[in-house]
N, C-alpha and C positions, 0 to 999 in steps of 0.2 A: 435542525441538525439531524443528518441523517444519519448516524452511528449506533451501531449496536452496545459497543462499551460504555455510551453515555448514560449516565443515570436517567431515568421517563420524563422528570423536569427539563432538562436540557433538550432530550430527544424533541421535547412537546415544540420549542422554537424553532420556527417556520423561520421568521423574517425577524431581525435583531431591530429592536425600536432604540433610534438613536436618537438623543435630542440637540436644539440649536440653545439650548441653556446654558449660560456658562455661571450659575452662582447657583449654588445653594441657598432654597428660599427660606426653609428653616432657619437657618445663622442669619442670613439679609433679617429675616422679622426679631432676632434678638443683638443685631448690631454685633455678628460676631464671624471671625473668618474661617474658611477649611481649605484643605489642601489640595483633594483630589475629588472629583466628581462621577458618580455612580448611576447610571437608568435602569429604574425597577422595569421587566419586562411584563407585568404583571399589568402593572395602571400609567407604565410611563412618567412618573415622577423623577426627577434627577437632583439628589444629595447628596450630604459628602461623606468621603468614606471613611476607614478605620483610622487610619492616619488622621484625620481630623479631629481633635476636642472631642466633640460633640455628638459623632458617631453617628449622622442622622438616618442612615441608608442601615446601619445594621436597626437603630431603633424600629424603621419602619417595617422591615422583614420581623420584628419579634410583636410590633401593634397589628398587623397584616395577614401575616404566613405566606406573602409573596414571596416565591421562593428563588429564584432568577435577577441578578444584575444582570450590566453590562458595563465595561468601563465609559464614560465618558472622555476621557480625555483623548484629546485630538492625537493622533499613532497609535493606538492602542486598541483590540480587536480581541479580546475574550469577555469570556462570561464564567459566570460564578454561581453555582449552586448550594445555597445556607444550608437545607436539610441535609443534602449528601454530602458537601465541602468537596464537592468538586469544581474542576478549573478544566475550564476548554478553550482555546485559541481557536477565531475561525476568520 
């Protein structure tokens, strides 16, 4: 992201790693469901988000310090920054 007003975390993404995952495998390995899915842009993992139970995508940013999603869900095209709590549309 080439913007100046973006926080360094967001500036740092070059190319947005989207994934072909449609389940969160946290909840699949406890037989439990989410609602919306999340891709760390960090290691590329895809969980589910705050709407969900379970929260696995913010868990992983607080085990981690990855600090960048991206939505997963199919129309949808921003990114989210944990440490700054910013949000950018790209």
């Amino acid at each position: 992201m080439n913007d100046p007003n973006l926080c360094q975390h967001l500036q740092a993404i070059t190319q947005v790693k989207l994934s072909d995952e449609q389940v969160c495998e946290e909840c699949i390995k406890h037989n439990q469901t989410w609602f919306h899915l999340r891709t760390c842009q960090t290691c590329g993992v895809t969980l589910c988000c705050d709407q969900s139970v379970n929260q696995h995508m913010t868990k992983h940013y607080h085990a981690t310090q990855h600090p960048v999603i991206a939505s997963a869900q199919p129309g949808e095209r921003w990114l989210w920054c944990y440490p700054d709590e910013a949000f950018v549309e790209y």
